[in-house]
C-alpha positions in Angstrom: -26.7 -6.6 -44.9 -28.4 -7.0 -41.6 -27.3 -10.2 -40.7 -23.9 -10.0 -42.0 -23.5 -6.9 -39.6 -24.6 -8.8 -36.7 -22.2 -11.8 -37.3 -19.4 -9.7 -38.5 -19.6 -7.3 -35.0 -20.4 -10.9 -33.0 -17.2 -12.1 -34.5 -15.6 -8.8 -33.7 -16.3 -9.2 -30.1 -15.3 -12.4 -29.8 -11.9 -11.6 -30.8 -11.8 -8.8 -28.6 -12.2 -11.1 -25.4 -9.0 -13.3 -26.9 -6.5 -10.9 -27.7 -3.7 -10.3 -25.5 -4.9 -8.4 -22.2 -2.6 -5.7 -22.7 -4.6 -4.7 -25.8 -8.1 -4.9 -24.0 -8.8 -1.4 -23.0 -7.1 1.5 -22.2 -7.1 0.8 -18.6 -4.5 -2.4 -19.5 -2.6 -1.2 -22.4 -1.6 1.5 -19.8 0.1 -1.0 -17.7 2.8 -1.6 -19.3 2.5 -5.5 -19.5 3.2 -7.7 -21.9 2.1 -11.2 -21.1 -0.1 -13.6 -23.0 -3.6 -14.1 -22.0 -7.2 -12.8 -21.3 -7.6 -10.5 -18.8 -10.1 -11.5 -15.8 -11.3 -9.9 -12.7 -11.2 -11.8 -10.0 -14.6 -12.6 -8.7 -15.8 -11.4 -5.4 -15.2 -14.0 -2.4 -18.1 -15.1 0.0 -17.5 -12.7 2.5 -14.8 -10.2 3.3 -14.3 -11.0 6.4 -14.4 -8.9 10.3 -12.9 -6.9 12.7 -12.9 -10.4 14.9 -10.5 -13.4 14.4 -12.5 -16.8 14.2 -10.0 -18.6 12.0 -7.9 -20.8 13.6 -4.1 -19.2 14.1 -0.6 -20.9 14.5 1.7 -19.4 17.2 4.9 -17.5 16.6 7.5 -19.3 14.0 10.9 -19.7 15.3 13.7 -17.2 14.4 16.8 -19.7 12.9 20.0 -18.8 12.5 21.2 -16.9 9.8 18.7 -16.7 8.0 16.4 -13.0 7.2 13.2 -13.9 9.7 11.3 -11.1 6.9 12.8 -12.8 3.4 14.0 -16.2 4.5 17.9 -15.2 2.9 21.3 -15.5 4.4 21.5 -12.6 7.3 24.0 -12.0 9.9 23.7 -9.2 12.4 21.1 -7.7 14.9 17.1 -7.8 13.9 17.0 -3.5 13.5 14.0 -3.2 10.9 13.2 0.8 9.6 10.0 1.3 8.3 10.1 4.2 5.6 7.2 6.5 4.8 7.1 6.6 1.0 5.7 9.2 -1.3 3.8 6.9 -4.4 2.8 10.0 -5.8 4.3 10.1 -9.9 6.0 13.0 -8.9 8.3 11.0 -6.6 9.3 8.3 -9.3 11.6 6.8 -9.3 12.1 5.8 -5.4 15.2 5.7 -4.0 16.1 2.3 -1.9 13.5 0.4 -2.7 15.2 -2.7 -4.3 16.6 -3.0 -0.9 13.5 -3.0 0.9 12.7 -6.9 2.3 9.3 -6.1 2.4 6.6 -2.9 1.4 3.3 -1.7 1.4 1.3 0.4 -0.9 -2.5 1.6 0.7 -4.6 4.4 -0.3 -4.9 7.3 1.6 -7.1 9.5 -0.3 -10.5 7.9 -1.7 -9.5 9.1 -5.0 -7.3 6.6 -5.2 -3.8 8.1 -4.0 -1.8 5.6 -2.5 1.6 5.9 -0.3 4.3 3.1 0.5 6.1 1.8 3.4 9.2 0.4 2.7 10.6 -1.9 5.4 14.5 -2.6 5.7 16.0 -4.9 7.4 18.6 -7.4 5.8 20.3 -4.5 3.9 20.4 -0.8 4.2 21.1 1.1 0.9 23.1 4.9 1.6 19.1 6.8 1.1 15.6 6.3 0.8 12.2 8.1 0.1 11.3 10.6 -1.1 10.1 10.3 1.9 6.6 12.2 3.0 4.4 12.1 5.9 2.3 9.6 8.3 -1.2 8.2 8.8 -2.8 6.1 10.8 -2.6 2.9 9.3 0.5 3.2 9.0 1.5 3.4 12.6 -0.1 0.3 13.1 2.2 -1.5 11.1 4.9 0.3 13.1 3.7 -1.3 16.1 3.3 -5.0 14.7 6.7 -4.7 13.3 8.4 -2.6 15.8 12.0 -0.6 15.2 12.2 2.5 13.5 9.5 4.5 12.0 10.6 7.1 9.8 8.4 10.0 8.0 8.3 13.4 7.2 5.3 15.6 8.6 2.1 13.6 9.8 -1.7 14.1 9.3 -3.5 16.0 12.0 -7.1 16.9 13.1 -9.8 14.4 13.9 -7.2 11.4 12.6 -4.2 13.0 14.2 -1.5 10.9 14.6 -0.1 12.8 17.2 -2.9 11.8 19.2 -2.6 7.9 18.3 0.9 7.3 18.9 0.5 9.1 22.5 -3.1 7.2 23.1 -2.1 3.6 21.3 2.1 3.3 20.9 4.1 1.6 22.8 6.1 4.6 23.1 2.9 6.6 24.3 4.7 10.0 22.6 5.6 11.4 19.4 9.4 10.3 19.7 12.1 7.8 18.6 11.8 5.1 17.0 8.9 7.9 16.1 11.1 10.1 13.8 9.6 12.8 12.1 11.9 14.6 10.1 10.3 17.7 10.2 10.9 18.0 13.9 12.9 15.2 14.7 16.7 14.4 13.4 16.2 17.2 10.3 20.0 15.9 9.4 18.9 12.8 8.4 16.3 14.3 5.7 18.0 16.1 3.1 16.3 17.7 -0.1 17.7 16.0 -3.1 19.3 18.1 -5.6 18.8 15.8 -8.6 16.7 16.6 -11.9 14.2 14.2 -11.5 12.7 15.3 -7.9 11.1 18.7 -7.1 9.9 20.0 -3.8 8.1 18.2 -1.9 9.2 15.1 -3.4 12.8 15.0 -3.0 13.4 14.2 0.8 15.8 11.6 1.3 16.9 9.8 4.1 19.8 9.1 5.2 19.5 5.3 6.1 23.3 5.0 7.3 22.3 7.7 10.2 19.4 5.6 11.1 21.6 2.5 11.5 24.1 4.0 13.3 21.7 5.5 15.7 19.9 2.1 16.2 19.0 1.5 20.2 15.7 -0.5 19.1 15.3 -4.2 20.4 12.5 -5.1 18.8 11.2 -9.0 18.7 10.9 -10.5 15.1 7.7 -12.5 13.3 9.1 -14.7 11.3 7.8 -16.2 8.3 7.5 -19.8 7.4 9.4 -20.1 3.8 9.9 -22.4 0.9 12.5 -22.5 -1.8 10.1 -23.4 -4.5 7.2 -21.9 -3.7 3.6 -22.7 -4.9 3.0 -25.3 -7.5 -0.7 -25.5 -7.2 -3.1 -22.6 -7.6 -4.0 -21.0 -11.0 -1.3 -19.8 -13.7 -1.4 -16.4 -13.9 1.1 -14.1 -15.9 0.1 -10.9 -14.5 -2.2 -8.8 -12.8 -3.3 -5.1 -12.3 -4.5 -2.9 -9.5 -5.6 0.3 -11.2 -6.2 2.2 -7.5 -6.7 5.4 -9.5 -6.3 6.1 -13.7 -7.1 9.3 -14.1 -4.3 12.0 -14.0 -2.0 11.6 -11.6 -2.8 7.8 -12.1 -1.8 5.3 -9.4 -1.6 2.0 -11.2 0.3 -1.1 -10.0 1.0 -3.5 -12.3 3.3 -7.5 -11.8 4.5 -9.7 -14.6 5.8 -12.7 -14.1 9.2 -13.7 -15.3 9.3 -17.6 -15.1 13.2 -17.2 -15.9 13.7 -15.5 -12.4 10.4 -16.8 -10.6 10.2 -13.2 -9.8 6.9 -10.8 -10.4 8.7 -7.6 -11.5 6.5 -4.4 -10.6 5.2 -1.4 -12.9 4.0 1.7 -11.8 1.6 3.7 -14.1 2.8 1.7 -17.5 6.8 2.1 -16.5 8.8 -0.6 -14.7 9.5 -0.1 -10.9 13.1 0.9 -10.3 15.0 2.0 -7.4 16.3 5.6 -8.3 19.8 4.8 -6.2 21.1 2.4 -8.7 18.6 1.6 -11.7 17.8 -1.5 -11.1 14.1 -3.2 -11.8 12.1 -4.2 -8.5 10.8 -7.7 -8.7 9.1 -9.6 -6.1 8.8 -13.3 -4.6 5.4 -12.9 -3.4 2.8 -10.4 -4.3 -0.6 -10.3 -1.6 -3.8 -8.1 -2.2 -4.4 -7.5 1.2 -8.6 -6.4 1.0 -9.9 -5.4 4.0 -12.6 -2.2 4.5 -11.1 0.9 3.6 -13.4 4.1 4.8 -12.7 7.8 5.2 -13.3 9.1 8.6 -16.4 11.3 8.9 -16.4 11.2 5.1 -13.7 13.4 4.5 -11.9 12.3 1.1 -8.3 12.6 2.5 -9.0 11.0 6.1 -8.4 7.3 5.7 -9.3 4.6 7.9 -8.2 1.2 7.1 -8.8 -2.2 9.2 -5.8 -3.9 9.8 -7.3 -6.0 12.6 -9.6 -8.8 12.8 -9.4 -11.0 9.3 -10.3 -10.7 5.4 -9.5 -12.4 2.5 -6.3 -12.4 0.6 -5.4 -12.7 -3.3 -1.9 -14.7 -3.1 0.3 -14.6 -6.0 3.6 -16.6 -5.6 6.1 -18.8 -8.6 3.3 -17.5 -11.0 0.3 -19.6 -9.8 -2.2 -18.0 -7.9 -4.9 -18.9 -4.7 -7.1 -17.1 -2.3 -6.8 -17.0 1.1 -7.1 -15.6 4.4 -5.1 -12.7 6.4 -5.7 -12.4 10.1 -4.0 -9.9 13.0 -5.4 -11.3 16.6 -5.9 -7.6 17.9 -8.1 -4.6 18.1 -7.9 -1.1 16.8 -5.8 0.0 18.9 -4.7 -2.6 21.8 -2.4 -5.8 21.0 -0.8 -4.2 17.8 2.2 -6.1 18.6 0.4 -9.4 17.2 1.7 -10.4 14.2 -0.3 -10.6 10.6 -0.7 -14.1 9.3 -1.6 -15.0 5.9 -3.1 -18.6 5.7 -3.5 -20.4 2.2 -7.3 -21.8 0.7 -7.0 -24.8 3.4 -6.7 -22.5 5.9 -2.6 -23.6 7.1 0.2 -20.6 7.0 1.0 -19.7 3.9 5.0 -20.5 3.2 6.6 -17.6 1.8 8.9 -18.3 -1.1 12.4 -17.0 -0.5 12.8 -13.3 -1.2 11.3 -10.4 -1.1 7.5 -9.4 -0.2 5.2 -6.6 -1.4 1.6 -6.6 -0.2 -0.8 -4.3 -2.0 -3.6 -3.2 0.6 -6.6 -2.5 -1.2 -10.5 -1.7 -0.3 -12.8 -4.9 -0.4 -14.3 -4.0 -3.6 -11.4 -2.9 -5.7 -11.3 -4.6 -8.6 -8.3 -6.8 -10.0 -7.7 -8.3 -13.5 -5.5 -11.1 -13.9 -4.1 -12.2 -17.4 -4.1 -16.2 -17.7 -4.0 -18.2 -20.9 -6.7 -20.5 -19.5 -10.0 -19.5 -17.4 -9.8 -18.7 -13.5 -12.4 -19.9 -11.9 -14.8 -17.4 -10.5 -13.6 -14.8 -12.2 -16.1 -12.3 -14.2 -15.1 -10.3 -17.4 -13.1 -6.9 -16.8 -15.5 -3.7 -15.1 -14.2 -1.0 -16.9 -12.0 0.4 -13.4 -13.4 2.6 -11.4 -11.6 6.0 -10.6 -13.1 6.3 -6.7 -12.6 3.3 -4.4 -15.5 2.2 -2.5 -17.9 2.9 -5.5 -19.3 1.4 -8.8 -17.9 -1.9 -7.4 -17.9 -4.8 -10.0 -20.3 -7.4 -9.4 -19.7 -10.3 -7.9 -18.6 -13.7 -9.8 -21.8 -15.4 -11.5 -19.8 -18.5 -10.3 -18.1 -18.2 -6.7 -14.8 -18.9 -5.6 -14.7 -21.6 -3.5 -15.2 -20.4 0.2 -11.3 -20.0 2.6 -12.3 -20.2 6.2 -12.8 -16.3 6.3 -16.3 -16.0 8.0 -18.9 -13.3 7.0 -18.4 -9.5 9.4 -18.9 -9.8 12.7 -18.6 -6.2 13.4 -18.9 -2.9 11.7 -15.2 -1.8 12.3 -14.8 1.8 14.1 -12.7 4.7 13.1 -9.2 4.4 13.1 -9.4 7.8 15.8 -11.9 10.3 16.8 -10.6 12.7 19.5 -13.5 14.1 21.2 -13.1 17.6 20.1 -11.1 18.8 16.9 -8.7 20.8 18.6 -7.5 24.2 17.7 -5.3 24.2 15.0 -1.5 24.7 16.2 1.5 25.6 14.2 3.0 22.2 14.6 2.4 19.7 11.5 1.3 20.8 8.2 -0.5 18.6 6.0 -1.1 17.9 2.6 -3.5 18.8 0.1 -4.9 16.4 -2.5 -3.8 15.8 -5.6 -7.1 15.7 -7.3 -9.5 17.8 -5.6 -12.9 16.8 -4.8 -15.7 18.6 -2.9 -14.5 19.6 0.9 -16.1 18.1 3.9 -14.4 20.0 6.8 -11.9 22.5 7.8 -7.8 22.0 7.5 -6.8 19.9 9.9 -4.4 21.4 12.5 -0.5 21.7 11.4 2.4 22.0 13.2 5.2 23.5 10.9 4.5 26.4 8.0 2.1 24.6 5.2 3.3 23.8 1.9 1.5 23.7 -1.5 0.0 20.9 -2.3 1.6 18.4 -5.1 -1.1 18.0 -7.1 -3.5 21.1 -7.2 -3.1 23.9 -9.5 -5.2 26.9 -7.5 -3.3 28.5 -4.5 -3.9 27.7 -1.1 -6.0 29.8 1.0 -5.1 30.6 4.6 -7.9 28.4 5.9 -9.0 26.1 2.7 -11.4 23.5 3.2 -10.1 19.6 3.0 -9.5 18.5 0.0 -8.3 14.7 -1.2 -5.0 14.3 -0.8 -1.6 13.5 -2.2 -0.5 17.1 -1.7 1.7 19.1 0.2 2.7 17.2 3.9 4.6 19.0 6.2 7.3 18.1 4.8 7.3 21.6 2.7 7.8 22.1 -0.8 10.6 23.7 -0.1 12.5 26.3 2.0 9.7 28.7 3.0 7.0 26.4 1.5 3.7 25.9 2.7 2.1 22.4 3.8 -1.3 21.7 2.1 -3.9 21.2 5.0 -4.4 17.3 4.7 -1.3 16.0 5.0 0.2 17.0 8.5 3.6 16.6 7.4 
């Protein structure tokens, strides 16, 4: 009886590696994907890459003619990209805009896993975006690579304020247009949305025909290279997951390929992605997992600080085949953010971008990502069960490894994203967030501007002077008239 046992559980497990990767465990039948396949996790690379360039990077492309320097489409007009703070929290599905966005970014910004977006428009402006929330870091340093309009509602302040980075690092050197805050700044072009499916603070629009009408930016494109067909080497792969957070309110970022289209169309926690202006399913041209080292300043949970200089390694997924390679931004911290991001391909030339649209997932080194394939990726390592913190219980790396990019091992320990010498006294100016899942506090509120809201995601009142908690809560943006502004998330 024994031995039957053992071969019928053997057998049992067996079967359980081949079924389709939806079915494999809870944290892929909550996807929402239905592709063919075993699901694999991508094995770890060499290295990860540094805070220094040593690859070798092509200059600036040239900007042609008609055509969308961002998506590589028919465009006529002037080169006015807006950059749009979005709030990724489930509370705020479904976006409004987004199918218009040429190209967006999801990061973390609380080490549970919380993530935001940043939607960039450029070839077409829909009537509203958002729900739109408030700023960190990171993100104004995408601002300055891309130029034009930044626009957000409430920012993070304290010992990561960006007040204190956009007057130190900008261009501008102040807290101003193409800086719009909509707390403070142009409050007409951030309406609360009336509709049944948004609640306070996750219904601020914006008013995208305002920004566009308002437009005195001149700022100078990066084009991409493109290609009508895209890859047609690399590894098939029908879809992949990025589970930045699973447990309650999840965060998980899901593509399936649709060879009919050549698009990946995007799910968010098990539900497709759909722009809440018109219905209609987001799908992508290119999907890149942007790793690099994502840390939390001084430790604090809702502080993030993300590298978005030097180089690191990049998953590519493009015309359902997927490679690794390389990203690289020739700049520091905080000087040169101008330079452009370039993503190179596994022989180390600038990667082509097929026609279309862009989203580029920026994730922490170790987070892990399964891929569903009908045949076996090489390097890849069977599926960690996901980890709900990033930057902990990190998979282990591929028994076999990838083959090496160009992306050399660190070269530097990167610093914090900003570290004013001295907290400063807390100010009623920008209210922050508080997270969604709390966690243990590591310091006090940072300082606000604007009356505090409550945060999205906690369920105990705030106190006048909580600790910091993880994040995805109230910005300064208000949960409403008279709300208060959780602590983390200036505005």
């Amino acid at each position: 009886m024994n031995k039957r046992f053992r071969k019928l559980t053997a057998a049992l497990l067996c079967a359980a590696l081949l079924v389709p990767a939806c079915a494999l465990a809870a944290d892929f039948s909550s996807s929402g994907l239905t592709v063919s396949g075993t699901a694999q996790q991508l094995g770890a690379p060499q290295s990860y890459g540094g805070a220094k360039v040593t690859v070798s990077l092509p200059g600036e492309n040239p900007v042609l003619d008609g055509v969308n320097p961002i998506t590589g489409e028919p465009f006529s007009g002037a080169y006015q990209p807006t950059i749009v703070n979005i709030d990724a929290h489930p509370g705020a599905l479904p976006h409004w805009g987004v199918s218009d966005a040429d190209l967006t970014y999801e990061m973390p910004i609380q080490a549970d896993g919380s993530t935001r977006e940043l939607a960039l428009f450029m070839g077409s402006y829909p009537d509203s975006a958002g729900p739109v929330r408030s700023a960190r870091i990171p993100m104004c340093s995408l601002r300055e690579m891309w130029g034009g309009v930044f626009c957000f509602y409430g920012y993070q302040g304290g010992s990561t304020s960006v007040l204190d980075w956009v007057k130190a690092y900008s261009a501008n050197k102040k807290l101003a247009y193409p800086y719009v805050n909509g707390i403070t700044t142009n409050s007409g072009w951030f309406p609360r949305s009336s509709d049944s499916n948004h609640v306070a603070p996750h219904n601020v629009r914006l008013d995208l025909n305002a920004v566009r009408e308002s437009y005195t930016e001149s700022p100078a494109p990066h084009p991409f290279l493109f290609t009508d067909t895209g890859l047609e080497r690399g590894e098939a792969v029908n879809g992949f997951v990025i589970s930045y957070k699973s447990t309650s309110p999840a965060y998980v970022t899901a593509y399936q390929y649709n060879p009919q289209t050549g698009l990946y169309e995007r799910y968010r926690n098990g539900v497709p992605y759909v722009d809440g202006n018109n219905g209609e399913p987001c799908a992508y041209a290119n999907v890149i997992v942007l790793r690099t080292d994502v840390s939390w300043y001084n430790g604090n949970s809702s502080r993030p600080v993300i590298r978005l200089h030097g180089e690191g390694v990049c998953e590519i997924f493009q015309n359902g085949r997927y490679i690794r390679g390389t990203w690289a931004r020739n700049c520091t911290e905080n000087s040169n953010l101008s330079s452009r991001m370039v993503f190179l391909d596994e022989n180390g030339d600038e990667l082509p971008m097929k026609v279309g649209k862009t989203f580029i997932q920026i994730v922490d080194n170790e987070q892990p990502v399964v891929v569903f394939s009908d045949s076996a990726i090489s390097g890849a390592v069977e599926p960690q069960q996901q980890r709900l913190t990033i930057g902990t219980d990190a998979a282990p790396a591929a028994t076999v490894r990838p083959k090496a990019t160009r992306t050399p091992k660190p070269t530097a320990t990167p610093e914090p994203t900003v570290e004013p010498t001295a907290e400063p006294t807390p100010v009623p100016e920008q209210p922050e967030e508080k997270p969604e899942q709390t966690q243990q506090p590591v310091e006090k509120p940072e300082e606000t501007q604007q009356p505090e809201e409550k945060p999205e995601q906690t369920q105990q009142p705030e106190k006048t002077t909580p600790p910091e908690k993880p994040e995805e809560g109230g910005n300064q943006d208000g949960s409403g008239s008279g709300g208060t502004a959780s602590p983390d998330e200036a505005s």
